[in-house]
C-alpha positions as MATLAB code, in Angstrom:
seq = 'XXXXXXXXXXXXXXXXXXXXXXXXXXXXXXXXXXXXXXXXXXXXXXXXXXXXXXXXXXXXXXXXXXXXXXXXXXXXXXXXXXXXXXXXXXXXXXXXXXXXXXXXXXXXXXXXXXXXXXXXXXXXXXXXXXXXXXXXXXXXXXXXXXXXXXXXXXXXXXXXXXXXXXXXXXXXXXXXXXXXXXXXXXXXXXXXXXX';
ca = [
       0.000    0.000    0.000;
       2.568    2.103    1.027;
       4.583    1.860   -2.442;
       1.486    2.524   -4.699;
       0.635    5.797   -2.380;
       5.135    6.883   -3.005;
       4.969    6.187   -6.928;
       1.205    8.030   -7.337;
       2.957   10.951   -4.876;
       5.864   10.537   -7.781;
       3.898   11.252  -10.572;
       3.459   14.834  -10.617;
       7.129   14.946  -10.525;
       7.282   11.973  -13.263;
       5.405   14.236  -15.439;
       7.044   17.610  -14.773;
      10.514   15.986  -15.866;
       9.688   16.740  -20.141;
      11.856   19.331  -21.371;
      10.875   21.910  -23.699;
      11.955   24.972  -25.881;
      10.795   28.176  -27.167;
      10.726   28.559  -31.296;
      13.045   30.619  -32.249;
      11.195   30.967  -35.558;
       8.857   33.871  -35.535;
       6.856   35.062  -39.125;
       5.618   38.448  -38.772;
       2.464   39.706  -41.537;
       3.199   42.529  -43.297;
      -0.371   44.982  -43.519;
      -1.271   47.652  -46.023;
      -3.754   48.360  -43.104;
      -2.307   51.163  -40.196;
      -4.165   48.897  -37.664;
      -3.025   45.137  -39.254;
      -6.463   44.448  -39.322;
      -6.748   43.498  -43.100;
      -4.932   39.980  -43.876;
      -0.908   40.296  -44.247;
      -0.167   40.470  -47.932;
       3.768   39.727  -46.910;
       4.888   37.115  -44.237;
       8.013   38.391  -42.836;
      10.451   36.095  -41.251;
      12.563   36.200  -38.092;
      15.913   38.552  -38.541;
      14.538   40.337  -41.093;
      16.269   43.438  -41.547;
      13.814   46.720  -41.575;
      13.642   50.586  -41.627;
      10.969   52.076  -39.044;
       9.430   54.982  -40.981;
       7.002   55.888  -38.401;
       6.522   54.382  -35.018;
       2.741   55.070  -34.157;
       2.557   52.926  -30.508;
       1.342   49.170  -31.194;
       1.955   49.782  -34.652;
       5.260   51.113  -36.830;
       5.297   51.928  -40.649;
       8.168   50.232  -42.306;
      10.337   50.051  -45.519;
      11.665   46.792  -46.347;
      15.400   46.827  -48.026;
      13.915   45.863  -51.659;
      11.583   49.087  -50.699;
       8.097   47.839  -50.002;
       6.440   49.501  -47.353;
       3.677   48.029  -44.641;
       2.378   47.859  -41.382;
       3.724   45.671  -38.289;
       2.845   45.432  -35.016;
       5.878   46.745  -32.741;
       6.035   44.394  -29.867;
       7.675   41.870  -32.558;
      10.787   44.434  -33.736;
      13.859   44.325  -31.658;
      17.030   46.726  -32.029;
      19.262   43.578  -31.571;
      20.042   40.947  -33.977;
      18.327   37.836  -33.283;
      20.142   34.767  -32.029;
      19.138   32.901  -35.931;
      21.035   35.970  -37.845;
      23.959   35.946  -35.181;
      24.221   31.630  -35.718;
      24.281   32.188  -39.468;
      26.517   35.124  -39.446;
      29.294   33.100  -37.334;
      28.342   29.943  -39.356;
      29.403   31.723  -42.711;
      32.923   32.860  -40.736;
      32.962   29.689  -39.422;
      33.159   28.208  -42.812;
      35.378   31.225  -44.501;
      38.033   30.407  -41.963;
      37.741   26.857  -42.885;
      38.314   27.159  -46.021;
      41.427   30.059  -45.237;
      42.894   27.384  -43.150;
      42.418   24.788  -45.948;
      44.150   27.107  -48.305;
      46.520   27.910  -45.912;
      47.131   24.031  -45.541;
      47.555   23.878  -49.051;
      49.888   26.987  -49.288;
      52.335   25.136  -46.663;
      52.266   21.591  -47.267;
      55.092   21.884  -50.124;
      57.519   23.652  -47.685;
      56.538   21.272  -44.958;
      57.489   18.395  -47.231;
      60.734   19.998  -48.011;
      61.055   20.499  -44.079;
      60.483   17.067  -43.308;
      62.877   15.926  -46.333;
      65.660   18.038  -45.441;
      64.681   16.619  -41.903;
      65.544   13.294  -42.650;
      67.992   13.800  -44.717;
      70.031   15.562  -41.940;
      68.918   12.794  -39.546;
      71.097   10.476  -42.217;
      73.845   13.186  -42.021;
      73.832   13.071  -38.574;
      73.998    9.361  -38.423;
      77.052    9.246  -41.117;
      78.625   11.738  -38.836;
      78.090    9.536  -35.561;
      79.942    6.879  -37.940;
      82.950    9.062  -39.051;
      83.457   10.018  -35.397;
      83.709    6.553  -33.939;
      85.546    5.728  -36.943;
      87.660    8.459  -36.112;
      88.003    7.923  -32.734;
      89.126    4.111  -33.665;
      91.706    5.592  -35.908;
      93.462    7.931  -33.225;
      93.490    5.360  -30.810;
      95.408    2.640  -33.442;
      97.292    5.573  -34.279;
      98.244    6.039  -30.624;
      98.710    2.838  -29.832;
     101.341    2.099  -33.156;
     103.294    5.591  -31.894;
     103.643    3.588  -28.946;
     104.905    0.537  -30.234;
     107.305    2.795  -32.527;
     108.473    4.546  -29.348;
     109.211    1.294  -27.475;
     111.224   -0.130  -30.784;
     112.944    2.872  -32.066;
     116.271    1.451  -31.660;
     115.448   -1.535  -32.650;
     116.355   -3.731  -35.356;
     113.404   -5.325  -37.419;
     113.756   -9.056  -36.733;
     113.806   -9.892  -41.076;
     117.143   -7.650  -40.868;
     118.626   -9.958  -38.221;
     117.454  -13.119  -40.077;
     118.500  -11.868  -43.220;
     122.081  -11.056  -41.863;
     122.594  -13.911  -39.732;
     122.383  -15.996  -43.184;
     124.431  -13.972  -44.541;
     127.121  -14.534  -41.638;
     126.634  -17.922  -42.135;
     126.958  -18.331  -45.445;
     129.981  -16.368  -45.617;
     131.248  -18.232  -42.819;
     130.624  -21.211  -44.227;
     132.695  -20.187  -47.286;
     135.344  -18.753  -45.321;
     135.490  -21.761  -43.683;
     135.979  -23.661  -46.806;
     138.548  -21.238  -48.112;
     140.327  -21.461  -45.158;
     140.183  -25.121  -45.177;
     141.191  -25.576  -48.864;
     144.237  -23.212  -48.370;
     145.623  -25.196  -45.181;
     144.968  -28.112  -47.030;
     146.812  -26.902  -50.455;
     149.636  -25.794  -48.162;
     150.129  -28.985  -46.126;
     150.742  -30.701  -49.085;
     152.618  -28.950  -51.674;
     149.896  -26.704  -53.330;
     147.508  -29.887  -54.110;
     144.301  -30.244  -53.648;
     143.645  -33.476  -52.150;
     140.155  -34.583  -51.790;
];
């Protein structure tokens, strides 16, 4: 009992809960009559622009912009702009600077490609650089390290050098040795070779 008397007690509230909205779409009759009492022979619609000729209380005399002339009732003209002219005026902005910004898109997309190239192409620069220095830096330090070696061997004979002239001893021992032998020998016995 108690829950059908809380959701009836609801409903009021239920019901109040709809949301609605004033038009903002107003069409104002245009008379030939000072009074508007005849029937409108122009339906004006809401923003449109006038000039008030004569403002007689409830009722002004006004000159359209193409330059016909009526009756309207003066609780409907306002000084301000209505909200519908101010949407479409910033809606036609809205879409000039749209289409500026596309052109200015357009205008820079060429020197933002050569940006972007000449980015990457000093990226690669960079990276050829990072190369040449560790290259570089492998260089100096073989570089150092064979100054080193030259400083520890400087007076130094190359070990081919003390191959080659150890043969060479030895082979001109060995002949000298012969020589010697062949002469001692010749001598020993009369200048003959004996062998």
């Amino acid at each position: 009992m108690r829950l059908i008397i809380g959701v009836l007690a609801l409903l009021p509230l239920m019901a109040a809960a709809d949301t609605a909205y004033v038009t903002d779409n107003l069409r104002l009759g245009l008379h030939a009559a000072e009074d508007t009492s005849d029937r409108a022979f122009r339906v004006l619609e809401s923003g449109q622009p006038m000039e008030v000729l004569l403002n007689a209380g409830n009722y002004a005399n006004v000159r359209l912009p193409d330059g016909t002339e009526g009756w309207v009732k003066t609780g409907y003209l306002v000084d301000v702009k209505p909200a519908k002219l101010i949407v479409a005026e910033t809606m036609a902005e809205r879409d000039a600077l749209v289409t500026e910004l596309a052109a200015a898109k357009a205008a820079f997309s060429e020197p933002a490609a050569t940006i972007e190239n000449l980015q990457g192409e000093a990226t690669n620069l960079q990276a050829q650089l990072d190369s040449a220095q560790s290259q570089i830096s492998d260089l100096q330090a073989e570089n150092a390290s064979i100054q080193g070696m030259k400083e520890r061997y400087r007076g130094s004979v190359p070990l081919s050098w003390v191959g080659g002239a150890i043969l060479v001893f030895l082979i001109a021992g060995i002949l000298a040795g012969l020589w010697w032998s062949d002469r001692s020998s010749r001598r020993r016995h009369g200048g003959i070779r004996i062998y």
